[in-house]
C-alpha positions as CSV (number, residue, x, y, z in Angstrom):
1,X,35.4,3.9,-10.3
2,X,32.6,2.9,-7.6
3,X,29.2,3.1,-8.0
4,X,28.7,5.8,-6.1
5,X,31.7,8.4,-6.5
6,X,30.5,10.5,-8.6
7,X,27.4,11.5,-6.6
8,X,27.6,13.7,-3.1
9,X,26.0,10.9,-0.3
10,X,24.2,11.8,2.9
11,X,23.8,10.2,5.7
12,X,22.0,11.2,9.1
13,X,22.8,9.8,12.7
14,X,20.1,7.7,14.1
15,X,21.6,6.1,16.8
16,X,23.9,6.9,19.8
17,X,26.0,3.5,20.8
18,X,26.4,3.4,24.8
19,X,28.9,1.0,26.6
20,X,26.9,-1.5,28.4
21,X,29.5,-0.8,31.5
22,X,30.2,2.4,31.4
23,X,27.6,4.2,30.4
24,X,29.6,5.9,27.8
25,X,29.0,6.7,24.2
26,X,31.4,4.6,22.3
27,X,29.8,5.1,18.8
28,X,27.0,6.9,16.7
29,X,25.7,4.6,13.9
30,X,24.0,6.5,10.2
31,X,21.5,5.8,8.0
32,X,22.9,6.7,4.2
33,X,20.7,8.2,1.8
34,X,21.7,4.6,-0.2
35,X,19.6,3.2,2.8
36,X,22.6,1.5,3.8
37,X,24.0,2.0,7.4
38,X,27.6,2.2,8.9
39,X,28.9,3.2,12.5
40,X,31.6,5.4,13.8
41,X,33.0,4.0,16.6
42,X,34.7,7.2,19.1
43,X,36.5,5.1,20.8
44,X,37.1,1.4,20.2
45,X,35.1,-1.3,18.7
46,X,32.9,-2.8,21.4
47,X,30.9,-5.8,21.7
48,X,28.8,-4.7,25.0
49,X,26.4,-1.9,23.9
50,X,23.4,-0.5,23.3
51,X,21.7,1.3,20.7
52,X,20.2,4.3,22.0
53,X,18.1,6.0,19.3
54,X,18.2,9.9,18.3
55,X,14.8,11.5,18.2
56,X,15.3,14.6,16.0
57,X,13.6,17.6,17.2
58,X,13.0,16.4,20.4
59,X,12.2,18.8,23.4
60,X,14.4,18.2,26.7
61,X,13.0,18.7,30.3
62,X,14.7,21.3,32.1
């Protein structure tokens, strides 16, 4: 057994990752409650991105 399986681990997204070309989002990268971080990639791995941080709570313009 792991470390960690017998406790329930959180994690929160804290950043979106954008395609460099396209403008897309290609991934969303989380912080675990371990304070360890690991990304989800939507689409395909990519090498030509940026991070584009998620601001809880923030207020949009309409």
């Amino acid at each position: 057994m792991r470390q960690f399986d017998d406790k329930p681990l959180e994690a929160k997204a804290i950043s979106r990752m954008i395609c460099a070309l396209t403008g897309r989002t290609v991934g969303v990268e989380y912080l675990w409650d371990t304070g360890e971080t690991s990304t989800l990639w939507i689409i395909e791995t990519s090498n030509s991105f940026e991070r584009c941080p998620i601001i809880p709570n923030a207020k949009t313009e309409a």
